[in-house]
C-alpha positions as CSV (number, residue, x, y, z in Angstrom):
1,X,0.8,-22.7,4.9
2,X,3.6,-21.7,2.8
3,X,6.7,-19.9,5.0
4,X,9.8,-18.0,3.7
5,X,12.5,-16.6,5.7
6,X,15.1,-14.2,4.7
7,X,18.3,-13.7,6.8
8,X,19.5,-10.8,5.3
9,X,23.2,-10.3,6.1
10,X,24.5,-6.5,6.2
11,X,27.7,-5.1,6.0
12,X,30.6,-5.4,8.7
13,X,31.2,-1.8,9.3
14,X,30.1,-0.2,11.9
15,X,29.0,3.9,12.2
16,X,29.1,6.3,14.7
17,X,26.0,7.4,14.0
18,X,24.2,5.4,16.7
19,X,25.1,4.1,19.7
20,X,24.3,0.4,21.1
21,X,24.6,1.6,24.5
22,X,21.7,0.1,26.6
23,X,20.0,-1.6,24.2
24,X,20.4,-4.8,26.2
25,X,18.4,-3.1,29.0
26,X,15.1,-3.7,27.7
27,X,14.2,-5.4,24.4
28,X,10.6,-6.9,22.8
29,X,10.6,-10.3,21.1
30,X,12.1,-10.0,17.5
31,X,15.5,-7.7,19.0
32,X,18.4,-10.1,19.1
33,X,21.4,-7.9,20.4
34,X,23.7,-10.2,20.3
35,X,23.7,-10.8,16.4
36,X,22.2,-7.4,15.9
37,X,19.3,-8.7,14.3
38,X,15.8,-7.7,14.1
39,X,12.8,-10.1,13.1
40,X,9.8,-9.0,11.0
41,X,7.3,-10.7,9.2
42,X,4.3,-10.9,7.2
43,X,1.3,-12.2,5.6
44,X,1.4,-12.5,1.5
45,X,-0.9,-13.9,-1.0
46,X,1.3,-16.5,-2.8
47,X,-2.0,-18.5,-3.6
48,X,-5.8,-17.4,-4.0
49,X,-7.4,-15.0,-6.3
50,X,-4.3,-12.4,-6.3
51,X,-1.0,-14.0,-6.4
52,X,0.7,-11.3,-8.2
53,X,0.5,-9.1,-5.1
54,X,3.8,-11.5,-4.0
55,X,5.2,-8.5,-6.1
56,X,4.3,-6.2,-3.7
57,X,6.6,-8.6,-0.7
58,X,8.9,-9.2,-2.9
59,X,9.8,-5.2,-3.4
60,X,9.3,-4.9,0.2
61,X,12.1,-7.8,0.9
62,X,14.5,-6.1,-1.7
63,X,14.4,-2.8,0.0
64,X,15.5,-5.1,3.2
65,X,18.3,-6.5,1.5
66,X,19.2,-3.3,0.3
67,X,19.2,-1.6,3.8
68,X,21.4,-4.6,5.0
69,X,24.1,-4.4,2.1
70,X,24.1,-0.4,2.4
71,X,24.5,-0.6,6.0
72,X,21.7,1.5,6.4
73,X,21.2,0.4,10.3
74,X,24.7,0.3,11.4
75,X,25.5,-3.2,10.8
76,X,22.2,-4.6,12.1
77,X,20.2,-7.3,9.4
78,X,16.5,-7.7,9.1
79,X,15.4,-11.2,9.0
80,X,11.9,-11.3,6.8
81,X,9.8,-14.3,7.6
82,X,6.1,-14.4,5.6
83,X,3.7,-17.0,5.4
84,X,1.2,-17.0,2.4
85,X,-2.7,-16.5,3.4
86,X,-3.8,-17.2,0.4
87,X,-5.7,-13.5,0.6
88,X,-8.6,-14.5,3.4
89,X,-8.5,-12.7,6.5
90,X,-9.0,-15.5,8.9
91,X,-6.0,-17.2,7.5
92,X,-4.1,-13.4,7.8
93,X,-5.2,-13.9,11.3
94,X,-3.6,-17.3,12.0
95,X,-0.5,-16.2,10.7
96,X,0.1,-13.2,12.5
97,X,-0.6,-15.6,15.3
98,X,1.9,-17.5,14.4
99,X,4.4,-14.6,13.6
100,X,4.1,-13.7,17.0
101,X,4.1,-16.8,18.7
102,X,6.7,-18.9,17.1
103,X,8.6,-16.3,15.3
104,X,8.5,-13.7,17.9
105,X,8.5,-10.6,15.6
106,X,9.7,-7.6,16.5
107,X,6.3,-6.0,13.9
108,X,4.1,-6.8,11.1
109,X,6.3,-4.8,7.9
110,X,4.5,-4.5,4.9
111,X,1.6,-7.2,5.2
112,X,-0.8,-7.2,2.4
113,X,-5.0,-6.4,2.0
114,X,-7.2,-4.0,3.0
115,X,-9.6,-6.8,4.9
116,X,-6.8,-9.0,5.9
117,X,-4.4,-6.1,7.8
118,X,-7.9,-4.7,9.0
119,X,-8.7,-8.2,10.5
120,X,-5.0,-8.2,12.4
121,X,-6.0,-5.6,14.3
122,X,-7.7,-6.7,17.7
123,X,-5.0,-9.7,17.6
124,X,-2.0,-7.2,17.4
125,X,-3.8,-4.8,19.6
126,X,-3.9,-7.8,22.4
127,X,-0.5,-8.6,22.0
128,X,1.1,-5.1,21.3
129,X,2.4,-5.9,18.0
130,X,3.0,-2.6,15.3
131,X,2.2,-3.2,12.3
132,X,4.3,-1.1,10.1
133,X,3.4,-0.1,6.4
134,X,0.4,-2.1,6.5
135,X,-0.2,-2.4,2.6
136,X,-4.0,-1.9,3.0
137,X,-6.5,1.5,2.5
138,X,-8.8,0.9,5.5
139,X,-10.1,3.7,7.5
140,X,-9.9,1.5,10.6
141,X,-5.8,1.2,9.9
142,X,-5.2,5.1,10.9
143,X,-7.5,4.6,14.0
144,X,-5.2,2.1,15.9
145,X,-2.3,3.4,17.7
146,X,-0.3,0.4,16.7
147,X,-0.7,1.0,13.2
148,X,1.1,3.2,11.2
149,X,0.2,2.9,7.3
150,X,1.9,4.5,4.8
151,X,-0.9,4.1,2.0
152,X,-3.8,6.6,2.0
153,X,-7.4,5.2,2.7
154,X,-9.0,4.2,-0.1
155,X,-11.9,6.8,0.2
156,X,-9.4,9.7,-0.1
157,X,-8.2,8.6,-3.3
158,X,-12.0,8.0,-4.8
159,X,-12.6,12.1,-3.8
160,X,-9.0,12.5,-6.2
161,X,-10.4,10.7,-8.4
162,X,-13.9,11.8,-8.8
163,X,-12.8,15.5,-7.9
164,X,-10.8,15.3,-11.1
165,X,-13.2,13.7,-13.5
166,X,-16.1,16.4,-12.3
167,X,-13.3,19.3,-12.6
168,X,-10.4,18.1,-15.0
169,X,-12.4,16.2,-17.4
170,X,-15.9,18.5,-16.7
171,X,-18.0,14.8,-16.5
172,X,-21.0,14.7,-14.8
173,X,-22.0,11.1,-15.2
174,X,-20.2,9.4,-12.6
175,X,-20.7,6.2,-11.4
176,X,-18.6,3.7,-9.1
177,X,-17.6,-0.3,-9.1
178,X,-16.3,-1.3,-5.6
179,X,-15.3,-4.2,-4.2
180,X,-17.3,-5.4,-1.8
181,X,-14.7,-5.9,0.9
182,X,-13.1,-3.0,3.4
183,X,-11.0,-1.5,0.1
184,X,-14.3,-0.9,-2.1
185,X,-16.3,0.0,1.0
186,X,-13.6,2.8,2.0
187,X,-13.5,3.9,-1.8
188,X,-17.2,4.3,-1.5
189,X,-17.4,6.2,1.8
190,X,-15.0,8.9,0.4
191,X,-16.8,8.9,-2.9
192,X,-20.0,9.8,-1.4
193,X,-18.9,12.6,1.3
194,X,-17.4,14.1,-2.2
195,X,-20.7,14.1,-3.6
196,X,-22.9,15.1,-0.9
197,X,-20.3,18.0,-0.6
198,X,-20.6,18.7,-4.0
199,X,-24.4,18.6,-3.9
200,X,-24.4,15.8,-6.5
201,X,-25.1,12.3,-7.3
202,X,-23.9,9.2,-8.7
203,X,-25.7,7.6,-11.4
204,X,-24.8,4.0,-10.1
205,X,-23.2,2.4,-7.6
206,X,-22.3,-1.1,-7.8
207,X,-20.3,-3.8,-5.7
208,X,-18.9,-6.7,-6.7
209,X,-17.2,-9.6,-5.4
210,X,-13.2,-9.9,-5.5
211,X,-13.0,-12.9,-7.8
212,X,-15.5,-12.1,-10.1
213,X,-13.7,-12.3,-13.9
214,X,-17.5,-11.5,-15.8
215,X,-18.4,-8.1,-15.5
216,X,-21.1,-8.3,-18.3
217,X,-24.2,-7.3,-15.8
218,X,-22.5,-4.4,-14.4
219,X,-21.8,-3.0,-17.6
220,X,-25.0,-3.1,-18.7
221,X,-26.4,-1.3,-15.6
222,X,-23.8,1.2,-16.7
223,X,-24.5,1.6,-20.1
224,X,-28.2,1.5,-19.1
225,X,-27.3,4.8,-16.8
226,X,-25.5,6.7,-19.8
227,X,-22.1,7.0,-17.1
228,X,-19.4,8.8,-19.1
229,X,-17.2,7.9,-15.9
230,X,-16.3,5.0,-14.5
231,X,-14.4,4.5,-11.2
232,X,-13.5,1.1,-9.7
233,X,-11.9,0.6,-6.9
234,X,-10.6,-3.2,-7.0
235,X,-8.0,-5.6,-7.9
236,X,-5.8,-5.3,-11.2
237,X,-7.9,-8.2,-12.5
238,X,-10.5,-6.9,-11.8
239,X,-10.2,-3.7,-13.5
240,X,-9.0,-5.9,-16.8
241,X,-11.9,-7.5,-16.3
242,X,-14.0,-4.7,-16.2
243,X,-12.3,-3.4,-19.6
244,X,-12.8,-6.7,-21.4
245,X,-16.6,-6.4,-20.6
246,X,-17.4,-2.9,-21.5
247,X,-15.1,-3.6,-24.9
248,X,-16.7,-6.9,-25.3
249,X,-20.4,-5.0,-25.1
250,X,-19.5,-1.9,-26.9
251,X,-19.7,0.1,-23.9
252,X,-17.6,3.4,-23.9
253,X,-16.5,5.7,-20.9
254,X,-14.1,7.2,-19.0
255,X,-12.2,5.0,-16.3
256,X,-10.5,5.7,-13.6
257,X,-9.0,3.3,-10.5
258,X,-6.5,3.6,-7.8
259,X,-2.5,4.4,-7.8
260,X,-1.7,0.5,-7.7
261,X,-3.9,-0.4,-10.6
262,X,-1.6,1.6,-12.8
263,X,1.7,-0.9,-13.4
264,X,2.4,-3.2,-15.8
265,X,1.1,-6.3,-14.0
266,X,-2.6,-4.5,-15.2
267,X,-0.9,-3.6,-18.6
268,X,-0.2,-7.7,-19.1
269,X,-3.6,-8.8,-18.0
270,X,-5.5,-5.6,-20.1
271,X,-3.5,-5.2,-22.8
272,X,-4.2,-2.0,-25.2
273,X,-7.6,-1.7,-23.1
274,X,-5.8,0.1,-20.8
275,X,-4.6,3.0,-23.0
276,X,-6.1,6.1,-21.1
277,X,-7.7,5.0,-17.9
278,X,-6.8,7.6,-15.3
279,X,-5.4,6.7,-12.0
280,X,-5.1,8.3,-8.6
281,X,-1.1,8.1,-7.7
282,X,0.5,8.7,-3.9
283,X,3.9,7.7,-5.4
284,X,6.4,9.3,-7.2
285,X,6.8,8.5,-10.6
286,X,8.7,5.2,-11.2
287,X,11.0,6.6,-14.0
288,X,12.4,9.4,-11.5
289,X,15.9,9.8,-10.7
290,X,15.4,10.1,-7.0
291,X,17.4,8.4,-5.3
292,X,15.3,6.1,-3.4
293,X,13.4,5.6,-6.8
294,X,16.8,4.3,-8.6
295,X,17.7,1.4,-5.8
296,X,14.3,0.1,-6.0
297,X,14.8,-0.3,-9.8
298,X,18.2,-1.4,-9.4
299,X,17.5,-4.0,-6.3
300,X,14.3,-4.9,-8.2
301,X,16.2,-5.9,-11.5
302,X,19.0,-7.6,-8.7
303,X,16.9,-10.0,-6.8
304,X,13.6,-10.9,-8.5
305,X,14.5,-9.8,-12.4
306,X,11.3,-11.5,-13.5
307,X,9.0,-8.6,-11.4
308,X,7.5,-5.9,-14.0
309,X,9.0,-2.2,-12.7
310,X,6.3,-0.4,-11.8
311,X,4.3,1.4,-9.7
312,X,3.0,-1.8,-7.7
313,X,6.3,-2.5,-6.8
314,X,7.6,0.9,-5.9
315,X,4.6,0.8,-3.1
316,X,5.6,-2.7,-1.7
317,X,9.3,-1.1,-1.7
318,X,8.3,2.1,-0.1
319,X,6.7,0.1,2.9
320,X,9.6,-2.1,3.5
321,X,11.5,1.5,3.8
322,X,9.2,2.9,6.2
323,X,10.2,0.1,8.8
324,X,13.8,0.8,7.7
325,X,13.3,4.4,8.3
326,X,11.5,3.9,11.6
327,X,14.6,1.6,12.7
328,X,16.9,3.9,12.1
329,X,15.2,6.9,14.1
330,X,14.6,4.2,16.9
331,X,18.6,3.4,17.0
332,X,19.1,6.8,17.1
333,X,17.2,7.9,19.7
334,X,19.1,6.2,22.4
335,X,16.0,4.4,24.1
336,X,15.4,0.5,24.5
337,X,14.6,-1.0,21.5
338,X,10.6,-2.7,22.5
339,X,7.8,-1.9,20.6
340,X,6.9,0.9,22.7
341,X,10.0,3.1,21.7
342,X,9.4,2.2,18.2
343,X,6.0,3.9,18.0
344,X,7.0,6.8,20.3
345,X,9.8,7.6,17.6
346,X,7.6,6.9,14.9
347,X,5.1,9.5,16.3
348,X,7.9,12.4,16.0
349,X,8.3,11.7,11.9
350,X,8.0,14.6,10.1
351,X,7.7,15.2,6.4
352,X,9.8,12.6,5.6
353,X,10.6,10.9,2.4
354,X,10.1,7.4,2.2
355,X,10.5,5.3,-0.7
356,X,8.3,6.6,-3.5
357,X,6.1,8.9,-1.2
358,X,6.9,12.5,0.4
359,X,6.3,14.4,3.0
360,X,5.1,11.8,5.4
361,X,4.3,12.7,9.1
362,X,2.7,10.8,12.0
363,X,1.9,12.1,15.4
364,X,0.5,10.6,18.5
365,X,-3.3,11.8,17.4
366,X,-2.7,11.2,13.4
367,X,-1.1,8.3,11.9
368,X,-2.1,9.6,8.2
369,X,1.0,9.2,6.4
370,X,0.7,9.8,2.7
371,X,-1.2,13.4,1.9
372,X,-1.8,14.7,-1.6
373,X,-1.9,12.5,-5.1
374,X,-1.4,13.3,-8.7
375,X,-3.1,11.8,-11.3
376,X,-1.5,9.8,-13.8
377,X,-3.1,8.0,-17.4
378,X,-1.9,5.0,-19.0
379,X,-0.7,5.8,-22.7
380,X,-0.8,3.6,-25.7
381,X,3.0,3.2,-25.9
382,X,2.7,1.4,-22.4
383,X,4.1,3.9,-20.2
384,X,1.8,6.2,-18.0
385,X,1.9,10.0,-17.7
386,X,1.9,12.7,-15.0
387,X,-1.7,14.3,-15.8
388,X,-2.2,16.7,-12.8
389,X,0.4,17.0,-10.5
390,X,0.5,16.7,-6.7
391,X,-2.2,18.1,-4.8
392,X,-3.7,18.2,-1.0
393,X,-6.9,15.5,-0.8
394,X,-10.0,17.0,-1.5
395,X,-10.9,18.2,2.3
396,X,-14.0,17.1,3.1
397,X,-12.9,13.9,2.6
398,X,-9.1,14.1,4.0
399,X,-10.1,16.0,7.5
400,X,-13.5,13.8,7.8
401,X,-14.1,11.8,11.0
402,X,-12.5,8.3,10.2
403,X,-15.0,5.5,10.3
């Protein structure tokens, strides 16, 4: 098992704008107040079928080293610790175990998968561990108290999705290609409430496993249906797969996939095949001039130069910054700094920006962070394009009862 630790240092100055008084009354593991250091970790797929999603850790570990270097907590420094899992959930498992009890985080910030931060839960639920930014689209994530994800379930974004290709494009031949894990499962649920709200049907729906690279049978069953869309809800590889085939077999229709699909790692692996596939998108545009959009570009290009720009990043940044974020409220809110405080604070966060997304709000009965999605297309001069702005999650599927 692969570990990497980053002691971030932070600047020496110190702000007025919180006060350390009685913060050495009560502290949870991962608090040393001594040093002013806080201890986080995570699980990251360095090995196994989806090693570029290191991207997404190293974004998050940039916007660390950019809160230190700003002094964005009043001279405390995040130390990073991750462990790779090689993208299996039992092996997520062991090292949140080990996170816990050797490391003695203070949370889980930013840990990667939909199955593996699903798996984490009845550990970190034992042990009262949060698990902050959990970089993952399960229903079960904004269920647990402990958990406070940033992303939107997966099912939310197939009703954007399909919602747009039955009233943007005006297609009626819709089918779906899902992972069969927790992130193709949630993609289905919320594809079918859509339908059965829309008193429609899909023409196919088809699962398939996260390392397939051959996606020659499913295409056929596609072009066998007549679909003139095609959603999957998968890996980037998989998606490039999943152009190469229908390409390969002459197969032509509309595609659409989720908001982390649409960066340049899928550009490399698809090359001109993905010139207008349509993408669901939580996150602002990675070409803004935000702010917050500008240092992850610029701490991006600092640290790990080699890492495409792109949307994929942006999330993993914007996950690292809601643990920033939920620091910062904690230190200035006076009370000890355990895990308990840290939730109750993060509970009180109200249309907040963080990172690429906006208007983010938690409360103690709704730990849906992320709310409305544009859609964006991939053009053939390699960028991708605002198509539809922002809007609200189809309802039916946003306000449904979470599985």
């Amino acid at each position: 098992m692969r570990r990497r630790t980053f002691v971030l240092t932070g600047a020496a100055v110190a702000s007025a704008a919180f006060s350390d008084v009685g913060f050495a009354q009560q502290v949870s593991p991962g608090i040393d107040v001594a040093s002013k250091t806080v201890t986080v970790g995570a699980f990251t797929p360095i090995t196994g079928p989806v090693p570029f999603y290191a991207i997404l850790t190293h974004a998050a570990e940039s916007c660390f080293r950019w809160s230190n270097e700003t002094n964005a907590l009043n001279g405390w420094k995040i130390k990073y610790v991750t462990y790779d899992d090689g993208y299996e959930p039992s092996r997520s498992v062991a090292v949140t175990r080990r996170l816990v009890e050797e490391d003695k985080i203070f949370a889980l910030a930013a840990p990667i998968g939909t199955a593996q931060t699903g798996a984490v839960i009845p550990y970190i639920k034992e042990v009262g561990v949060p698990m902050i930014g959990p970089i993952g689209g399960s229903s079960a994530l904004f269920a647990e108290r402990l958990s406070f994800p940033l992303l939107p379930d997966y099912g939310w974004s197939a009703a954007s999705n399909l919602d747009y290709a039955l009233n943007g494009l005006k297609l009626s031949r819709v089918a779906l290609l899902w992972e069969n894990d927790e992130l193709g499962r949630s993609a289905k649920r919320g594809f079918e409430l859509y339908l059965s709200g829309a008193k429609k049907q899909a023409i196919e729906s088809i699962p398939f496993e996260v390392r397939n690279t051959d996606f020659t049978p499913h295409i056929r069953r596609l072009a066998n249906a007549k679909a003139d869309v095609v959603i999957l809800f998968g890996s980037n590889a998989n998606l490039a797969a999943a152009l190469k085939s229908a390409d390969r077999l002459g197969f032509e229709a509309k595609w659409m996939a989720q908001f982390f699909t649409a960066d340049p790692t899928t550009r490399k692996l698809a090359g001109p095949l993905l010139d207008g596939v349509y993408f669901s998108s939580w996150l602002m545009p990675v070409t803004s001039n935000d702010a917050p959009i500008k240092s992850y570009r610029e701490s991006i290009a600092r640290y790990y130069p080699n890492d495409p720009v792109g949307v994929f990043g942006l999330n993993g940044w914007s996950n690292g910054m809601l643990f920033v974020k939920s620091f910062q409220m904690l230190l200035a809110s006076g009370k000890p700094l355990t895990r308990t405080s840290l939730i109750e604070v993060m509970e009180t966060m109200k249309n907040a920006d963080i990172g690429g997304a906006r208007g983010v709000s938690f409360s103690s009965d709704d730990h849906r962070g992320a709310r409305q999605e544009g859609i964006i297309q991939a053009d053939a001069d390699g960028g991708f394009k605002l198509v539809q702005g922002f809007r609200p999650y189809p309802a039916q599927v946003f306000d449904a009862k979470l599985a």
